[in-house]
mmCIF file of the N, C-alpha and C atoms, coordinates in Angstrom:
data_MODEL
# 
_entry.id   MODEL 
# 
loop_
_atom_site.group_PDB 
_atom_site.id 
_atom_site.type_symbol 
_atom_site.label_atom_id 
_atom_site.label_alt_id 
_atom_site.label_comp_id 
_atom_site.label_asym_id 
_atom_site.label_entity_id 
_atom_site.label_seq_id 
_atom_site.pdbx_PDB_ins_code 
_atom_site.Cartn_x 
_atom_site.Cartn_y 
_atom_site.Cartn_z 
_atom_site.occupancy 
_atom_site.B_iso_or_equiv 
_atom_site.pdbx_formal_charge 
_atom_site.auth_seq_id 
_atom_site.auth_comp_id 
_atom_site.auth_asym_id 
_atom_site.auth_atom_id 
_atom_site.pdbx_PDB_model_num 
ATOM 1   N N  . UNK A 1 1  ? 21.933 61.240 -57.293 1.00 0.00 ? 1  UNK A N  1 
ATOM 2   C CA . UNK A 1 1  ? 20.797 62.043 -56.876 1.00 0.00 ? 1  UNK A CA 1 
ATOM 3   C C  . UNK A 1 1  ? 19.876 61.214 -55.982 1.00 0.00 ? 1  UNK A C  1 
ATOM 4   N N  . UNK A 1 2  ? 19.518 60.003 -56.909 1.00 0.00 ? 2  UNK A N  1 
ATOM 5   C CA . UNK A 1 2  ? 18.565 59.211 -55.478 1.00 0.00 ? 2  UNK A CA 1 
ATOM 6   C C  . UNK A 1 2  ? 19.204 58.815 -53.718 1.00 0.00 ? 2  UNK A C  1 
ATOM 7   N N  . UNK A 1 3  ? 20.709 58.265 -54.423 1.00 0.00 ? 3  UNK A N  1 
ATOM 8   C CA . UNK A 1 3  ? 21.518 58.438 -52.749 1.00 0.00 ? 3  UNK A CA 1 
ATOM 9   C C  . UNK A 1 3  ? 21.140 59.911 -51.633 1.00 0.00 ? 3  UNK A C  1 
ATOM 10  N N  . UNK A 1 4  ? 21.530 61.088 -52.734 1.00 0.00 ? 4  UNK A N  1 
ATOM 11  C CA . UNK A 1 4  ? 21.350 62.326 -51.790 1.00 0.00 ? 4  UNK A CA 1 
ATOM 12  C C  . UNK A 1 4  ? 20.142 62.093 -51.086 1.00 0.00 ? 4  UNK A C  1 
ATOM 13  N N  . UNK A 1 5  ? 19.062 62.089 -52.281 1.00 0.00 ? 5  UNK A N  1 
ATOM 14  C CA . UNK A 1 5  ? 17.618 61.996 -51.506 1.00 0.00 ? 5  UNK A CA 1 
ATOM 15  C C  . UNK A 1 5  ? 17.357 61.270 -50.206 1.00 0.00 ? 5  UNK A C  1 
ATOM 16  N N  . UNK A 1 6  ? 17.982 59.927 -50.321 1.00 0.00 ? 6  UNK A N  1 
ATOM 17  C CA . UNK A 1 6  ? 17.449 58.797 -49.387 1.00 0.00 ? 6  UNK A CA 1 
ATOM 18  C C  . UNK A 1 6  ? 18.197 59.580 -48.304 1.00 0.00 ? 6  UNK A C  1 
ATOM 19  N N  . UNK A 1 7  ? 19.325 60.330 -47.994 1.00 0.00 ? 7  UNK A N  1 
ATOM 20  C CA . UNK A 1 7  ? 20.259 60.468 -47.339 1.00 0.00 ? 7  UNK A CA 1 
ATOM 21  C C  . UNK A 1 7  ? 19.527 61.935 -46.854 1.00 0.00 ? 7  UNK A C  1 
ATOM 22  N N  . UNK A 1 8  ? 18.711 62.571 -47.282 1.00 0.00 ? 8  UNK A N  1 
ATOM 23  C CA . UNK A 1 8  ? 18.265 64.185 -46.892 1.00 0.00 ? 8  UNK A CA 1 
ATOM 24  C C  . UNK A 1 8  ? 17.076 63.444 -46.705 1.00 0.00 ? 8  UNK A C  1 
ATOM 25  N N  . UNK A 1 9  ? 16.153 62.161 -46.439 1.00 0.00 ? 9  UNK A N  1 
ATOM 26  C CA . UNK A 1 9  ? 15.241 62.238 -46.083 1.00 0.00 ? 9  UNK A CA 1 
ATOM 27  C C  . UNK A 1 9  ? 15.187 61.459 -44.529 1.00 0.00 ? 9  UNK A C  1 
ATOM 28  N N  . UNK A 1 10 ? 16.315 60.712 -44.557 1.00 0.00 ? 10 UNK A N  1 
ATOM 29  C CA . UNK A 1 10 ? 16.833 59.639 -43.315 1.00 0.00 ? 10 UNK A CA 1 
ATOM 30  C C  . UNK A 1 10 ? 17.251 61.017 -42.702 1.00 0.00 ? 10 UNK A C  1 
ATOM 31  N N  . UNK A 1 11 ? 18.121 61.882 -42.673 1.00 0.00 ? 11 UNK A N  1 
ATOM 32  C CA . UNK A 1 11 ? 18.359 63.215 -41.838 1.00 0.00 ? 11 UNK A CA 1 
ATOM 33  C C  . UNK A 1 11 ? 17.682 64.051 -41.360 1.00 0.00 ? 11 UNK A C  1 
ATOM 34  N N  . UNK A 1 12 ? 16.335 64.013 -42.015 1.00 0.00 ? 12 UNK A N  1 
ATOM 35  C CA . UNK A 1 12 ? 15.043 65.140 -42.321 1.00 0.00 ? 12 UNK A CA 1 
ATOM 36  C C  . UNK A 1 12 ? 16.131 66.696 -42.827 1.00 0.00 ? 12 UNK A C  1 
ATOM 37  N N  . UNK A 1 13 ? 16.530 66.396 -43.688 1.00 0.00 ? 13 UNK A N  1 
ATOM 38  C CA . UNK A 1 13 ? 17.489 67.865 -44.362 1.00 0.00 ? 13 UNK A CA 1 
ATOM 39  C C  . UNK A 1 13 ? 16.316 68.172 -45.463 1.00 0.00 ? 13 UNK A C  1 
ATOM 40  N N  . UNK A 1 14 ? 14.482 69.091 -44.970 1.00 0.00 ? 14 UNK A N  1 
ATOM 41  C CA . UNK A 1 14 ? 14.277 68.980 -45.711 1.00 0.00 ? 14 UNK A CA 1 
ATOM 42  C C  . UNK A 1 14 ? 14.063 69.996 -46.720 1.00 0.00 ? 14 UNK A C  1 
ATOM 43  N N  . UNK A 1 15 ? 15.158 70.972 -46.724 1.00 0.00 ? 15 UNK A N  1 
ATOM 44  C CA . UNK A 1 15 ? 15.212 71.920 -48.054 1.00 0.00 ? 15 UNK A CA 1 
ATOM 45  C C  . UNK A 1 15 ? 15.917 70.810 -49.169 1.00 0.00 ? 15 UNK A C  1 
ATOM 46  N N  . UNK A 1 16 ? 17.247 69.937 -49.093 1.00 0.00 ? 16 UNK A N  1 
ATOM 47  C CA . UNK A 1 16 ? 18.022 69.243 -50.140 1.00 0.00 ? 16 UNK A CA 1 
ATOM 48  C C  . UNK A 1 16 ? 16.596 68.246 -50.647 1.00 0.00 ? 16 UNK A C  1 
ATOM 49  N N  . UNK A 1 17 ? 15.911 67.908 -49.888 1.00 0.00 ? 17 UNK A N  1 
ATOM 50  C CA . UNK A 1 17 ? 14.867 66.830 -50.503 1.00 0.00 ? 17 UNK A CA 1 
ATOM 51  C C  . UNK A 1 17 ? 13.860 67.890 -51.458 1.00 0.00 ? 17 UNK A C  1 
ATOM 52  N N  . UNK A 1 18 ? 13.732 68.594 -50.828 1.00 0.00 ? 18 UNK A N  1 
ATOM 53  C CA . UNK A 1 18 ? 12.710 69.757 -51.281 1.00 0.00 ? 18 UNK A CA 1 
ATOM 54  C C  . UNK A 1 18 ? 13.217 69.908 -53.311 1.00 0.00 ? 18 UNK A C  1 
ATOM 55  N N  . UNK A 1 19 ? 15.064 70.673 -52.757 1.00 0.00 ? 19 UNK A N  1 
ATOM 56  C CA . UNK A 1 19 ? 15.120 70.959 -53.940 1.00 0.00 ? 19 UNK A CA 1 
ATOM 57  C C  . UNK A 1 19 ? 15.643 69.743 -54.780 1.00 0.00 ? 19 UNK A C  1 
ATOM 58  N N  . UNK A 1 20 ? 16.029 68.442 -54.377 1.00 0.00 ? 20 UNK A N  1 
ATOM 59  C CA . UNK A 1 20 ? 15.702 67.497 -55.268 1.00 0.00 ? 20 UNK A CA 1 
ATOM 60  C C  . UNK A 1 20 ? 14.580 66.952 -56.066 1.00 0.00 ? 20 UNK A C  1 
ATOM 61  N N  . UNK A 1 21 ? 13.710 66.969 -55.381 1.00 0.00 ? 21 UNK A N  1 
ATOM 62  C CA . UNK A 1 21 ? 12.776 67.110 -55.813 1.00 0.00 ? 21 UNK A CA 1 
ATOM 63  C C  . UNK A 1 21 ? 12.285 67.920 -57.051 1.00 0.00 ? 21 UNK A C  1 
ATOM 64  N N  . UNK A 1 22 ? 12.395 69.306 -56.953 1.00 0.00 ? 22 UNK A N  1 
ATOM 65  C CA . UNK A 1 22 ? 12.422 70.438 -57.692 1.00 0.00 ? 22 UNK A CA 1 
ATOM 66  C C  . UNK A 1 22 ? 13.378 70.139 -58.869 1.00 0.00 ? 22 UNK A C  1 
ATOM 67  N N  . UNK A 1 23 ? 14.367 69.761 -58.788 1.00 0.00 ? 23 UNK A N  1 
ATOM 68  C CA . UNK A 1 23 ? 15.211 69.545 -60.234 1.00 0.00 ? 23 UNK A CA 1 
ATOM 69  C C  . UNK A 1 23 ? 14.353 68.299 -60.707 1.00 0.00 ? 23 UNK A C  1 
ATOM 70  N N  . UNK A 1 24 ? 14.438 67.380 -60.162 1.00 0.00 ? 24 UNK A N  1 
ATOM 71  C CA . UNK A 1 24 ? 13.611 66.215 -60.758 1.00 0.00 ? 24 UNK A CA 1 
ATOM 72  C C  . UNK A 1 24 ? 12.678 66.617 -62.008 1.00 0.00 ? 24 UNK A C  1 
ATOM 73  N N  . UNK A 1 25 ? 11.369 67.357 -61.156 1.00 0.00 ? 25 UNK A N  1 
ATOM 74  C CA . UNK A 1 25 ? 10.237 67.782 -61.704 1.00 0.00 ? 25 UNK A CA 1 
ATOM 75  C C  . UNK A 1 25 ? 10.394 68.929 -62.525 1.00 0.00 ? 25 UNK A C  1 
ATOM 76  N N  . UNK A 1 26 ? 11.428 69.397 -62.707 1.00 0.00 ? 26 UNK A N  1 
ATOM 77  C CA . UNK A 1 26 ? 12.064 70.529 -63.724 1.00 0.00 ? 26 UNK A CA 1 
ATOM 78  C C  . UNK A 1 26 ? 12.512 69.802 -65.423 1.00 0.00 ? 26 UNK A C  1 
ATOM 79  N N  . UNK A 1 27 ? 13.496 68.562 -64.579 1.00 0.00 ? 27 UNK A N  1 
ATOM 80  C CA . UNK A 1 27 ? 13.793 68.164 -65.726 1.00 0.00 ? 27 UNK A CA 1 
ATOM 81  C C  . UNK A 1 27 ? 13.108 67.185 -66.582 1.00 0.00 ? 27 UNK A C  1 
ATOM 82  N N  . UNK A 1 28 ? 12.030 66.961 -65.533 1.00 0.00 ? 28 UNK A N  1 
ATOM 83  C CA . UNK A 1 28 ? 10.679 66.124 -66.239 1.00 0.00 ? 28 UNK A CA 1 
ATOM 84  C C  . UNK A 1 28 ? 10.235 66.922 -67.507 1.00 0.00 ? 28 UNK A C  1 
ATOM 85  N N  . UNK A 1 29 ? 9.782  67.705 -66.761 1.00 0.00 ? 29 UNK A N  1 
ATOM 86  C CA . UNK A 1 29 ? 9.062  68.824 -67.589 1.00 0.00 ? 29 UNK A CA 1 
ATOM 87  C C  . UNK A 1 29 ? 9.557  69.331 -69.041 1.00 0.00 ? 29 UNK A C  1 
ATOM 88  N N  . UNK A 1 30 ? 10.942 69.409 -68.604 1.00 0.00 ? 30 UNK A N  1 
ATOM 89  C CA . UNK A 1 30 ? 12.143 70.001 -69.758 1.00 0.00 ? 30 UNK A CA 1 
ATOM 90  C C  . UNK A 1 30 ? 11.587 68.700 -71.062 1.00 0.00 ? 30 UNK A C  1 
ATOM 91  N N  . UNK A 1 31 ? 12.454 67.698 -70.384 1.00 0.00 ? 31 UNK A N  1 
ATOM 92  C CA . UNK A 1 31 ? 12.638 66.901 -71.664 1.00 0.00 ? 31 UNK A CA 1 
ATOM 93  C C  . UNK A 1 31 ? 11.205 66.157 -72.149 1.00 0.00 ? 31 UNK A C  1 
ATOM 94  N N  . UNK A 1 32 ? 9.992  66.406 -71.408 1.00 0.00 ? 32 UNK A N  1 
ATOM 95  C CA . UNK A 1 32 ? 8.384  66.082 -72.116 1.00 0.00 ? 32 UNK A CA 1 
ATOM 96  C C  . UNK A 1 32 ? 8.227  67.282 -73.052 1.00 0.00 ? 32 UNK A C  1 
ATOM 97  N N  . UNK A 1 33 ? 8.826  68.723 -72.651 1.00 0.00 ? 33 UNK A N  1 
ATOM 98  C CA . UNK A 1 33 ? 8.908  69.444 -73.872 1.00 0.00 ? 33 UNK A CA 1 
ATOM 99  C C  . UNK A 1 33 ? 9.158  69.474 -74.997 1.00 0.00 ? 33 UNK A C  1 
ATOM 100 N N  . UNK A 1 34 ? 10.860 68.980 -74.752 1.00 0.00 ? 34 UNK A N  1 
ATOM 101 C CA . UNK A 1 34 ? 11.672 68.831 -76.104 1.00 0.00 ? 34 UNK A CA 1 
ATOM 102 C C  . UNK A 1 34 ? 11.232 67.281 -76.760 1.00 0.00 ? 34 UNK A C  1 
ATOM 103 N N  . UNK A 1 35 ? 10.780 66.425 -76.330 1.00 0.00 ? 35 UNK A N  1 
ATOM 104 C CA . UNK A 1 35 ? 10.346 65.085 -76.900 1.00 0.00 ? 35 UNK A CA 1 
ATOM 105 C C  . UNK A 1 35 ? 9.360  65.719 -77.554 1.00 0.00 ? 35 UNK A C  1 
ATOM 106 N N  . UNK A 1 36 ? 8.281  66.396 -77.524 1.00 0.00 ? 36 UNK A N  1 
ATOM 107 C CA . UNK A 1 36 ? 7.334  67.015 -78.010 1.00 0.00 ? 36 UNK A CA 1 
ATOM 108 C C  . UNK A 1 36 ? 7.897  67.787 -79.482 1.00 0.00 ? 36 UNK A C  1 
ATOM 109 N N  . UNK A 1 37 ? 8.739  68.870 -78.829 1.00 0.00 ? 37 UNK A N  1 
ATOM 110 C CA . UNK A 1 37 ? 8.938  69.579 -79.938 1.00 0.00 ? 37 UNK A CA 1 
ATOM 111 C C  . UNK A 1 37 ? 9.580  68.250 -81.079 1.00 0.00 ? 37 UNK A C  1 
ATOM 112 N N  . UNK A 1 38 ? 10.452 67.765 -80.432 1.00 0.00 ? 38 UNK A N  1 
ATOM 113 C CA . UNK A 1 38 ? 11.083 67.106 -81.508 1.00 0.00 ? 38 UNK A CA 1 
ATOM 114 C C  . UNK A 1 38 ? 10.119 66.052 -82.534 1.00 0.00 ? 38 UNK A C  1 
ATOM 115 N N  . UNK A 1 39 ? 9.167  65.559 -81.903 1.00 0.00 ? 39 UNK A N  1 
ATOM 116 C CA . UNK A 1 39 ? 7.787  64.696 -82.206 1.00 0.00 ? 39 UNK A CA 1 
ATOM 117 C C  . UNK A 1 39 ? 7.170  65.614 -83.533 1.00 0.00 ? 39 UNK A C  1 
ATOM 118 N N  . UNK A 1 40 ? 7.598  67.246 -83.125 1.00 0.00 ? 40 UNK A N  1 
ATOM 119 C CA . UNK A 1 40 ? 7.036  67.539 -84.801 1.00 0.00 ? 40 UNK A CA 1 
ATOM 120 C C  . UNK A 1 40 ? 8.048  67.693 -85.488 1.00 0.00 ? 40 UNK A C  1 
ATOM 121 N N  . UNK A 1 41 ? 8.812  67.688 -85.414 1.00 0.00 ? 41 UNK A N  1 
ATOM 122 C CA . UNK A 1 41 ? 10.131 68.089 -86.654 1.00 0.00 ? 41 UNK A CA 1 
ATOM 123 C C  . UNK A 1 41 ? 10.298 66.827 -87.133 1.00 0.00 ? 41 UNK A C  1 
ATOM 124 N N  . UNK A 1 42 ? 10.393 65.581 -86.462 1.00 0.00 ? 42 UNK A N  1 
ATOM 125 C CA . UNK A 1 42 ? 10.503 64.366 -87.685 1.00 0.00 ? 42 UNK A CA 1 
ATOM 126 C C  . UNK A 1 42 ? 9.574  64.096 -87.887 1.00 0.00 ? 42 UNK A C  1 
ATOM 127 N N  . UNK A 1 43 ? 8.155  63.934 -87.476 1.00 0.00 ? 43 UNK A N  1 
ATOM 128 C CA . UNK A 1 43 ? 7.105  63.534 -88.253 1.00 0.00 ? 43 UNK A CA 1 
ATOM 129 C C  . UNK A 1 43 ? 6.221  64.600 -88.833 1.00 0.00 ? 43 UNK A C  1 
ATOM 130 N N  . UNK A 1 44 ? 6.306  64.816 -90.138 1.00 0.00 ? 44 UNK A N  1 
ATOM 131 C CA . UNK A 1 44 ? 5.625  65.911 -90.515 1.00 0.00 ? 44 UNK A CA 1 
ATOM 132 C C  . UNK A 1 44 ? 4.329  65.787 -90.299 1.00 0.00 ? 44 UNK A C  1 
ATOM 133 N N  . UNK A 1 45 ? 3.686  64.922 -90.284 1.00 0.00 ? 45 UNK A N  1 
ATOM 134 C CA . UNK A 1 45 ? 2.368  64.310 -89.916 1.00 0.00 ? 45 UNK A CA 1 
ATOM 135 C C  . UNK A 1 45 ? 1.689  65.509 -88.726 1.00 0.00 ? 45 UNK A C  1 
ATOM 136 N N  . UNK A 1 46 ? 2.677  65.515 -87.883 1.00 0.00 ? 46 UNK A N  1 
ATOM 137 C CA . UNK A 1 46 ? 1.992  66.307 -87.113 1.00 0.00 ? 46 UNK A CA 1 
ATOM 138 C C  . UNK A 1 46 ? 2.158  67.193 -86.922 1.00 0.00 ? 46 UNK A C  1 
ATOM 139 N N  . UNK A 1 47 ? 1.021  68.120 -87.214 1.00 0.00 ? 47 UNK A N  1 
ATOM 140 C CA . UNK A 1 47 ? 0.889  69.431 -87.158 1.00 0.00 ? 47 UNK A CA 1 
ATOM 141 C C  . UNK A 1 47 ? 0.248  70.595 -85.496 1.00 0.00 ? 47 UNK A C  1 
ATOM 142 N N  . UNK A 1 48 ? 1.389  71.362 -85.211 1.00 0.00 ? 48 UNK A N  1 
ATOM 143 C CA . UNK A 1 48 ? 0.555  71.963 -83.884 1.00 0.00 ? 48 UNK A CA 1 
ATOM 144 C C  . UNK A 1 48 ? -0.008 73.559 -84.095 1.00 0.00 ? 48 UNK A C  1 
ATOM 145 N N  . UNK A 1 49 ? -1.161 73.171 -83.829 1.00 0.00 ? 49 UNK A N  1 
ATOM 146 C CA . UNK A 1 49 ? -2.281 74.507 -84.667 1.00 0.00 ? 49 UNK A CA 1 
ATOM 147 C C  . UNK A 1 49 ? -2.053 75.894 -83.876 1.00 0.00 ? 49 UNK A C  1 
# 
C-alpha cells in the first residue's frame, strides 16, 4: 500500500492516492473502534454509560 501511494503520488494519479488514503483512515477508525469495544469486555472496570 505505501509503494502504491509513493507511486500514485510521483504520477499525480490523484484518485488511487485519494482512495488510499480513504482505506487508511477507514481502517484507522475501524480498529480504534474495536480496541475500544474490546477495552470493555476484558476489563470489567470499565463501564460505558
Amino acid at each position: 500500500l505505501g509503494l502504491l501511494m509513493v507511486e500514485g503520488i510521483t504520477q499525480a494519479d490523484y484518485p488511487l492516492v485519494q482512495g488510499a488514503f480513504l482505506l487508511i483512515a477507514v481502517l484507522t477508525v475501524l480498529g480504534t473502534f474495536a480496541a475500544d469495544l474490546l477495552y470493555g469486555l476484558l476489563d470489567p472496570r470499565i463501564v460505558y454509560r
